[in-house]
PyMOL Python script that loads the backbone (N, CA, C, O; Angstrom):
from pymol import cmd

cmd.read_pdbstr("""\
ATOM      1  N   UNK A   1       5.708 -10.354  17.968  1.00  0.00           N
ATOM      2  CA  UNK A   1       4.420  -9.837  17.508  1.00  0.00           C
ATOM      3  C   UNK A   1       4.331 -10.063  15.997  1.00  0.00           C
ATOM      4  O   UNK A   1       5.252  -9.769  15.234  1.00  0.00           O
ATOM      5  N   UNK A   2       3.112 -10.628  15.589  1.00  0.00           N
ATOM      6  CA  UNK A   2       2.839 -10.758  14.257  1.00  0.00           C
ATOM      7  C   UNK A   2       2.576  -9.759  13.403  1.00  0.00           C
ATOM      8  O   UNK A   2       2.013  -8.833  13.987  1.00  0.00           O
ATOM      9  N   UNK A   3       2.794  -9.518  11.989  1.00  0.00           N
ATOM     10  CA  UNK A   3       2.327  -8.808  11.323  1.00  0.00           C
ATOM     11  C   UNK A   3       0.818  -8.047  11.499  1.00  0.00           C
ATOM     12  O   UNK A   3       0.528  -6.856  11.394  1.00  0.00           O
ATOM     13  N   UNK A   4       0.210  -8.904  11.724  1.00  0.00           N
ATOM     14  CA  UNK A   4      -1.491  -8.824  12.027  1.00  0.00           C
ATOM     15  C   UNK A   4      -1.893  -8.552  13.421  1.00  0.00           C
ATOM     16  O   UNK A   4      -3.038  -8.330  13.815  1.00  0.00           O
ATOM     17  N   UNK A   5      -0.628  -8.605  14.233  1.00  0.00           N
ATOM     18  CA  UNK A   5      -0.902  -8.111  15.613  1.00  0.00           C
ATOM     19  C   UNK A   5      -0.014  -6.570  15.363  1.00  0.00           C
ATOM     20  O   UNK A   5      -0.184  -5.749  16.265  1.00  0.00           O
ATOM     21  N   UNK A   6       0.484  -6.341  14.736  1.00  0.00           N
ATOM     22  CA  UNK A   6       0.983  -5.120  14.411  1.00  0.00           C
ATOM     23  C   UNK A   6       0.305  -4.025  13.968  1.00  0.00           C
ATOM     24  O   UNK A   6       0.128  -2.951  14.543  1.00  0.00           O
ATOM     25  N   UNK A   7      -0.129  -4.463  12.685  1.00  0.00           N
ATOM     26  CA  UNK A   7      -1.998  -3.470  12.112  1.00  0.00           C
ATOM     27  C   UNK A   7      -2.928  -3.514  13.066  1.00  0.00           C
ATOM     28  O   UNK A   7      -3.754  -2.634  13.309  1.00  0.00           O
ATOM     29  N   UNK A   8      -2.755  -4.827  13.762  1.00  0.00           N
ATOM     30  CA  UNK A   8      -4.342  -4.608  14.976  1.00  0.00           C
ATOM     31  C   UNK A   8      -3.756  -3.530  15.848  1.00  0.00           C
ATOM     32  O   UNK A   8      -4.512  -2.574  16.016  1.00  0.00           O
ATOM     33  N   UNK A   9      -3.213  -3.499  16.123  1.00  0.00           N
ATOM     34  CA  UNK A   9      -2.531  -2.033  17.338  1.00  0.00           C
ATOM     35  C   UNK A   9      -2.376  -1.083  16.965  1.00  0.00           C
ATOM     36  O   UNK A   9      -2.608  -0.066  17.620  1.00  0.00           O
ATOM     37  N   UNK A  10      -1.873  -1.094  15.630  1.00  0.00           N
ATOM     38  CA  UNK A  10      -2.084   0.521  14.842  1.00  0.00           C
ATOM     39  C   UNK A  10      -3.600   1.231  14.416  1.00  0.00           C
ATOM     40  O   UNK A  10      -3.935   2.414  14.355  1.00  0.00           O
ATOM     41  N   UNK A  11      -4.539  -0.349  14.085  1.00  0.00           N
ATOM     42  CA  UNK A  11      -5.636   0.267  14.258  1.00  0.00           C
ATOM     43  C   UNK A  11      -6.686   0.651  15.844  1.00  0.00           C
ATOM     44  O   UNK A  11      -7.689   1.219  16.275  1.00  0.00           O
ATOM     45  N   UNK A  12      -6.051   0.207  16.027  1.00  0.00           N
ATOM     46  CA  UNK A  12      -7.052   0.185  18.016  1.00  0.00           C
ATOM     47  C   UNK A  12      -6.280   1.818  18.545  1.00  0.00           C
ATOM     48  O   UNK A  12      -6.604   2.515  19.507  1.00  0.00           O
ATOM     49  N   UNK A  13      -5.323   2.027  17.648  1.00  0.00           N
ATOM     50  CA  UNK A  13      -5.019   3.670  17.827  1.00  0.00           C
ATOM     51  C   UNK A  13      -5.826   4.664  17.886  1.00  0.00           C
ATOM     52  O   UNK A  13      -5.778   5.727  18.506  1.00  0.00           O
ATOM     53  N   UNK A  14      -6.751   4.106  17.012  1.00  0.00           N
ATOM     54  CA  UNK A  14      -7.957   5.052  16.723  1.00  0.00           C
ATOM     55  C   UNK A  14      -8.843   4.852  17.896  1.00  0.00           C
ATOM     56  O   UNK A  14      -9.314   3.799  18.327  1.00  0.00           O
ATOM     57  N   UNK A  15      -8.996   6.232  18.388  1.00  0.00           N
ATOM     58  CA  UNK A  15      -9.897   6.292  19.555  1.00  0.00           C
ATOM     59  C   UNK A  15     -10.932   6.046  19.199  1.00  0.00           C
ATOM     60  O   UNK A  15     -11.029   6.477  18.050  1.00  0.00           O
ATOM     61  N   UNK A  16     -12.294   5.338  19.671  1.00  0.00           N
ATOM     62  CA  UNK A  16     -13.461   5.432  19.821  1.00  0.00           C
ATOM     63  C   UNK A  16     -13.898   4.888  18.373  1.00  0.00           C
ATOM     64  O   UNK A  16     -15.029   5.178  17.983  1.00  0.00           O
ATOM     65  N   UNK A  17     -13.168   4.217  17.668  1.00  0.00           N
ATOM     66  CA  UNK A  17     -13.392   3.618  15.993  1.00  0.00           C
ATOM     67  C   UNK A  17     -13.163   1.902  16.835  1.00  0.00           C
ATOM     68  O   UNK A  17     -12.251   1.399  17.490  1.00  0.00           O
ATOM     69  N   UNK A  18     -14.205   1.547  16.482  1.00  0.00           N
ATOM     70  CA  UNK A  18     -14.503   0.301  17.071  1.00  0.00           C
ATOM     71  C   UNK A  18     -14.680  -1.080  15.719  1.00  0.00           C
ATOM     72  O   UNK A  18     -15.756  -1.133  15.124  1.00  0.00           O
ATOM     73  N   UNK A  19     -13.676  -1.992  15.397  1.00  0.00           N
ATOM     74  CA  UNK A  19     -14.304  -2.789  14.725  1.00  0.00           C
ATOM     75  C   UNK A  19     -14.647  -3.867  14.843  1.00  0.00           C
ATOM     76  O   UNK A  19     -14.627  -4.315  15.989  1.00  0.00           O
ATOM     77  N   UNK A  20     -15.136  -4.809  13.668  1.00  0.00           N
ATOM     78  CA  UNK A  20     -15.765  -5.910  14.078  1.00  0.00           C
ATOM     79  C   UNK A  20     -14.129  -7.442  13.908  1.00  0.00           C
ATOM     80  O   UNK A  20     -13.153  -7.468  13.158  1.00  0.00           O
ATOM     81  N   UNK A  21     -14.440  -8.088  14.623  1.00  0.00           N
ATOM     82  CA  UNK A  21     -13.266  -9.264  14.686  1.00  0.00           C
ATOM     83  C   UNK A  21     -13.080  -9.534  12.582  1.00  0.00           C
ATOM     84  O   UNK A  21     -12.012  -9.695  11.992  1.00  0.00           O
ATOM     85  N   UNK A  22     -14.379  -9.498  11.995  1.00  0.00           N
ATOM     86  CA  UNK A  22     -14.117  -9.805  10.402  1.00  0.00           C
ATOM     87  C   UNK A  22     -13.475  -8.934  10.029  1.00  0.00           C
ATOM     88  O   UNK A  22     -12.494  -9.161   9.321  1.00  0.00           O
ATOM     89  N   UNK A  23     -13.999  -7.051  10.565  1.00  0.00           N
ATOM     90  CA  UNK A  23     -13.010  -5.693   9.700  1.00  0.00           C
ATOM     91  C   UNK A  23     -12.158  -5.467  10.133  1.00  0.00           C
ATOM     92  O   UNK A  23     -11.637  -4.405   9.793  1.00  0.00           O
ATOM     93  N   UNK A  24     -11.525  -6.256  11.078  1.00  0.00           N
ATOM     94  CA  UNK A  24     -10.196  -6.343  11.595  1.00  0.00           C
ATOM     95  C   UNK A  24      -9.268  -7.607  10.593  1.00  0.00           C
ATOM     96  O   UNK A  24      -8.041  -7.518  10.571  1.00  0.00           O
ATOM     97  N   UNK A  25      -9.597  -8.135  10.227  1.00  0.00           N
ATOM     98  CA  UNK A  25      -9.018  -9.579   9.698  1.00  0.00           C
ATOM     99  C   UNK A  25      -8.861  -8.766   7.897  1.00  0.00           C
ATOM    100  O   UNK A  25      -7.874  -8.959   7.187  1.00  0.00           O
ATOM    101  N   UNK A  26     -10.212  -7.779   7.427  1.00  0.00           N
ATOM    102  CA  UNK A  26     -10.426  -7.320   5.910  1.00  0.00           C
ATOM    103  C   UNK A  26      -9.776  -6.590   5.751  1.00  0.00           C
ATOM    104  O   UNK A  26      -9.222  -6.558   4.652  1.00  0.00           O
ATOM    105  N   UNK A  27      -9.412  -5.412   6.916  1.00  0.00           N
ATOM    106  CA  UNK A  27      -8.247  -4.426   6.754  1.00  0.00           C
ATOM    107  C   UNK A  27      -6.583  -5.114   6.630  1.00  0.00           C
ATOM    108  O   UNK A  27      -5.686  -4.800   5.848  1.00  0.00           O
ATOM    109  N   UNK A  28      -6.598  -6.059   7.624  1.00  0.00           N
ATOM    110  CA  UNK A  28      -5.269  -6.393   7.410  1.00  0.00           C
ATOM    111  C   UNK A  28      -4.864  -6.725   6.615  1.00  0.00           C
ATOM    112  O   UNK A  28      -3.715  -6.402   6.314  1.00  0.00           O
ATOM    113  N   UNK A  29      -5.771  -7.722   5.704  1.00  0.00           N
ATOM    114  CA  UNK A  29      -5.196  -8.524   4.966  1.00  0.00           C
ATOM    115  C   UNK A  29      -4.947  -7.762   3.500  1.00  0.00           C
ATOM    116  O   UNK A  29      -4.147  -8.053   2.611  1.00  0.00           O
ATOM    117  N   UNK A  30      -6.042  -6.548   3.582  1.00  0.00           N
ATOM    118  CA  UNK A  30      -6.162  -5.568   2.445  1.00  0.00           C
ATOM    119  C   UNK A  30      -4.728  -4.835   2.718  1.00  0.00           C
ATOM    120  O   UNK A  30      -4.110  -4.316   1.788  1.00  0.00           O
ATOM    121  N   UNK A  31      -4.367  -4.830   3.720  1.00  0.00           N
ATOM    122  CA  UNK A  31      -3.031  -3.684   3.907  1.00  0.00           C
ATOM    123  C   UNK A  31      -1.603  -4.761   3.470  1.00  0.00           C
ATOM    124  O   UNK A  31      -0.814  -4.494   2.564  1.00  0.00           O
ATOM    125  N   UNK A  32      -1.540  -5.857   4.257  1.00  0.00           N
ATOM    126  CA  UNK A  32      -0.564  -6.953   3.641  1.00  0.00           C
ATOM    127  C   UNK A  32      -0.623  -7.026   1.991  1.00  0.00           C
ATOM    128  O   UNK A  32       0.257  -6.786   1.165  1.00  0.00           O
ATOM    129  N   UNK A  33      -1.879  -7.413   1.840  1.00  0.00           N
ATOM    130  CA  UNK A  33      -1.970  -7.351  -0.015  1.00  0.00           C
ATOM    131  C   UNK A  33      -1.102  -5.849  -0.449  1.00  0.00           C
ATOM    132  O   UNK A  33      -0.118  -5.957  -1.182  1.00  0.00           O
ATOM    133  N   UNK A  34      -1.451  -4.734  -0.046  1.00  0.00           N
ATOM    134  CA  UNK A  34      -1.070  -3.471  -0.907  1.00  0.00           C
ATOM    135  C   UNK A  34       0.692  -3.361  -0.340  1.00  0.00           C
ATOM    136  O   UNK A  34       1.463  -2.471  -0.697  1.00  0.00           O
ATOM    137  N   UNK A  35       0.992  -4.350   0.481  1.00  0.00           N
ATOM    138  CA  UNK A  35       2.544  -4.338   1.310  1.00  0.00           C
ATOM    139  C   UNK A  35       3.010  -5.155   0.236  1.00  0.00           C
ATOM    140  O   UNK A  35       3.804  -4.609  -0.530  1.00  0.00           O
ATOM    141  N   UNK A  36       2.757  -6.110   0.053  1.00  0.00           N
ATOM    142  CA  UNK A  36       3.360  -7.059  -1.085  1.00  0.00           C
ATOM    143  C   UNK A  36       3.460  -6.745  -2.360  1.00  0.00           C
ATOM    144  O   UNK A  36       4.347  -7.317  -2.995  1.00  0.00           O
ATOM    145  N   UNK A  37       2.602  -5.784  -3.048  1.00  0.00           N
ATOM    146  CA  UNK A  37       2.507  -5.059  -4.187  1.00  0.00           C
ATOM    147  C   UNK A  37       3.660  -4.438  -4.002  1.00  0.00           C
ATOM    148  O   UNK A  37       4.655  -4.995  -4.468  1.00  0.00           O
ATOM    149  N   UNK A  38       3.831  -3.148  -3.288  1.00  0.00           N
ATOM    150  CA  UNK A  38       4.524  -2.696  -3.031  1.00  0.00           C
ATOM    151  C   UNK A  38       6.054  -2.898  -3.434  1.00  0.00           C
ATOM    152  O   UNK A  38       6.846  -2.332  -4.188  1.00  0.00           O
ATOM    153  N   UNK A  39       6.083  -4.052  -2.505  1.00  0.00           N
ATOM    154  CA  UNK A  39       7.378  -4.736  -2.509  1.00  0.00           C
ATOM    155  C   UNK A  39       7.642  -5.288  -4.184  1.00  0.00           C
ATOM    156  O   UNK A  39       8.786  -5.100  -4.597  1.00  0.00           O
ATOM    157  N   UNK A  40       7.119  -5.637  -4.696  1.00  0.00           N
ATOM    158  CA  UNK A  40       6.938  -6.356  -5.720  1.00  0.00           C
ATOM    159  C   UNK A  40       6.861  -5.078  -6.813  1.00  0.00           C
ATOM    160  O   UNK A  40       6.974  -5.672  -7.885  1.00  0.00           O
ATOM    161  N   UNK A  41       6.745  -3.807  -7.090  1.00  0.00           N
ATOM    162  CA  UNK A  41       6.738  -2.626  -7.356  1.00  0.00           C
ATOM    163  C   UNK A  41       7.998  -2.162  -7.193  1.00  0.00           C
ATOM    164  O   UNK A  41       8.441  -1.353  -8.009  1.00  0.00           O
ATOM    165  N   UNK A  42       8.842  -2.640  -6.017  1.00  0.00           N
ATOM    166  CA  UNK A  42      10.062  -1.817  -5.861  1.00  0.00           C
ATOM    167  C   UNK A  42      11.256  -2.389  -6.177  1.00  0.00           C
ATOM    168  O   UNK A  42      12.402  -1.943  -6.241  1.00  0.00           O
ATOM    169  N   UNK A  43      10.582  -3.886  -6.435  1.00  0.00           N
ATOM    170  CA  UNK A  43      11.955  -5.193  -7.292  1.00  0.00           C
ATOM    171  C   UNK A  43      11.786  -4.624  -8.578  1.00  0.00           C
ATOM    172  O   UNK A  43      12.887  -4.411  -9.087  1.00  0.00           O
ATOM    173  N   UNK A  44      10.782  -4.276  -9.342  1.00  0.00           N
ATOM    174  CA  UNK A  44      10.690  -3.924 -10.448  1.00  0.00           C
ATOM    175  C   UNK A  44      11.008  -2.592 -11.176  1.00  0.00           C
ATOM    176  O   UNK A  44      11.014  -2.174 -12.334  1.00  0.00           O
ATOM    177  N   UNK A  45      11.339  -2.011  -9.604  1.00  0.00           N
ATOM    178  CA  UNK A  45      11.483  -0.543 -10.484  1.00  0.00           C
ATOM    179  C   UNK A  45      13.083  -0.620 -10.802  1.00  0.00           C
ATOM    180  O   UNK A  45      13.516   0.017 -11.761  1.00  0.00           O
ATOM    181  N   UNK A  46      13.882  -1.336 -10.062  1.00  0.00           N
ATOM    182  CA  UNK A  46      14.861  -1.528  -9.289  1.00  0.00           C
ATOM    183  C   UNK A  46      16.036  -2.595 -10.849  1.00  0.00           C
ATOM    184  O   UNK A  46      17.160  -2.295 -11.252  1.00  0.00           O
ATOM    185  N   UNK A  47      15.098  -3.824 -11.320  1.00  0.00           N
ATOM    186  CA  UNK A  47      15.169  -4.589 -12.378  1.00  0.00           C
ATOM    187  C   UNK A  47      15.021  -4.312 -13.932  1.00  0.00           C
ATOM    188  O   UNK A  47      15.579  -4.944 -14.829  1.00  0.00           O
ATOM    189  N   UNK A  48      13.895  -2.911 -14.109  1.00  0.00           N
ATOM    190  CA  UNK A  48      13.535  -2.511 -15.436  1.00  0.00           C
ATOM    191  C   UNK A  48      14.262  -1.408 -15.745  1.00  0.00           C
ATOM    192  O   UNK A  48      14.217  -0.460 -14.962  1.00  0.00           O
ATOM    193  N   UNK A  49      14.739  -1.359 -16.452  1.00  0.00           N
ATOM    194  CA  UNK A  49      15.806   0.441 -17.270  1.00  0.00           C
ATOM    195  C   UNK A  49      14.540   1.218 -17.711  1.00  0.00           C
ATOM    196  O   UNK A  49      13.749   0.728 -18.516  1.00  0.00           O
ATOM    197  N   UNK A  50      14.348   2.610 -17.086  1.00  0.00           N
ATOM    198  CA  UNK A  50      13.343   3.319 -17.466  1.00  0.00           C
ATOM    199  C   UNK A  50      13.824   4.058 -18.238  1.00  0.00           C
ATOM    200  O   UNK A  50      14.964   4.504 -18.117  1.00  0.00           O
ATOM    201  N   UNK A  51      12.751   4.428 -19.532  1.00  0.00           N
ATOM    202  CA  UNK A  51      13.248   5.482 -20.493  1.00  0.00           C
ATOM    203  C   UNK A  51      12.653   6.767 -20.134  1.00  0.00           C
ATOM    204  O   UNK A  51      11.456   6.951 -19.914  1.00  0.00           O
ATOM    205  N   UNK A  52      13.461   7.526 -20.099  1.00  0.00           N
ATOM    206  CA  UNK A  52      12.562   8.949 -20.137  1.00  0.00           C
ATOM    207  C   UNK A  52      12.993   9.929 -21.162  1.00  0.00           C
ATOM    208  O   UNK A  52      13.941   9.922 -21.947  1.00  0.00           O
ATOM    209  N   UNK A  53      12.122  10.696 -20.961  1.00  0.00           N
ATOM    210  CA  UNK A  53      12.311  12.051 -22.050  1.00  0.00           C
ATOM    211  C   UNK A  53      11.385  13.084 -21.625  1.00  0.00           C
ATOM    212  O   UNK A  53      10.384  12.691 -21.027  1.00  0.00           O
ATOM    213  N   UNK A  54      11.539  14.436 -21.836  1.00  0.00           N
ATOM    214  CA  UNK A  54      11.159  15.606 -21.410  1.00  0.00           C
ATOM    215  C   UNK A  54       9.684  15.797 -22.856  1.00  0.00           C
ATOM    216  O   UNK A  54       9.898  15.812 -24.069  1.00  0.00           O
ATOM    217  N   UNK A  55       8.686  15.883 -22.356  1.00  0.00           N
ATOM    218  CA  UNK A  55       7.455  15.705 -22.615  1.00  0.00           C
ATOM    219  C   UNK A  55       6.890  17.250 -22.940  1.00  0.00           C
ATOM    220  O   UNK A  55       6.966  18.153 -22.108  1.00  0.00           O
ATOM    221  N   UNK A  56       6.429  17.383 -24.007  1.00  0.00           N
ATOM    222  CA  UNK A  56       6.244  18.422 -24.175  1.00  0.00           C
ATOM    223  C   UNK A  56       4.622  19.074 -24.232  1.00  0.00           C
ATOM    224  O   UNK A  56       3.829  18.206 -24.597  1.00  0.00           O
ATOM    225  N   UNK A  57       4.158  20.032 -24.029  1.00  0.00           N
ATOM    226  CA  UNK A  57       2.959  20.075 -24.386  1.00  0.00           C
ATOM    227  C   UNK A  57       2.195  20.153 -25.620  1.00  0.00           C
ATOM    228  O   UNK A  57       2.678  20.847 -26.514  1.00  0.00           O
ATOM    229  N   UNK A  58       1.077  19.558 -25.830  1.00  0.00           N
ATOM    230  CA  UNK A  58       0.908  19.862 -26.789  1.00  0.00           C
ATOM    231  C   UNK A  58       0.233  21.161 -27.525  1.00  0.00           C
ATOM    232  O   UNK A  58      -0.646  21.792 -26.937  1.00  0.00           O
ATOM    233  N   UNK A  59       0.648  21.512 -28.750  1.00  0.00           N
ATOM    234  CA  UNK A  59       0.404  22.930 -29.420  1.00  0.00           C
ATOM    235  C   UNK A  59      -1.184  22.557 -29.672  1.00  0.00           C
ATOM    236  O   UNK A  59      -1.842  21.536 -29.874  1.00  0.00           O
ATOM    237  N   UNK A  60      -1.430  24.044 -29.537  1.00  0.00           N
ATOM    238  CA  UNK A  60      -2.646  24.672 -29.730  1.00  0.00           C
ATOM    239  C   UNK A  60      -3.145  25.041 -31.001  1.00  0.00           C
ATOM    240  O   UNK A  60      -2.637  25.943 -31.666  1.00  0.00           O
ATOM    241  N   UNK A  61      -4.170  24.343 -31.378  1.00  0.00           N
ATOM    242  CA  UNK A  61      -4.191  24.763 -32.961  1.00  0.00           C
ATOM    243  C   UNK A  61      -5.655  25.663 -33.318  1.00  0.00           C
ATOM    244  O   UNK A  61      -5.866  26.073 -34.459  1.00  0.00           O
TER     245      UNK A  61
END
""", "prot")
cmd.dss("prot")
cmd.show_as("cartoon", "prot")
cmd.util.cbc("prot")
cmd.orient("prot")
């Protein structure tokens, strides 16, 4: 089973939500796009040294 036959079945989950053959093709490809980000988000978090520091609020004047 393909990726895109995978989202099509997760969406046909939805009872009685009916789409068209195009908002079937716009969702997927919108969900693959935000999958690849993702992925590409988690090489990077993974590759970059994060700095942190305890943040304070700022005073009230």
């Amino acid at each position: 089973m393909t990726d895109k036959d995978k989202f099509a079945h997760r969406l046909a989950l939805l009872e009685g939500v009916s789409f068209s053959p195009a908002d079937l093709e716009a969702i997927v490809t919108e969900i693959e796009d935000l999958e690849r980000v993702v992925a590409e988000l988690d090489d990077f978090s993974h590759e970059t040294p994060w700095i942190s520091h305890q943040a304070q609020p700022a005073k009230k004047v």
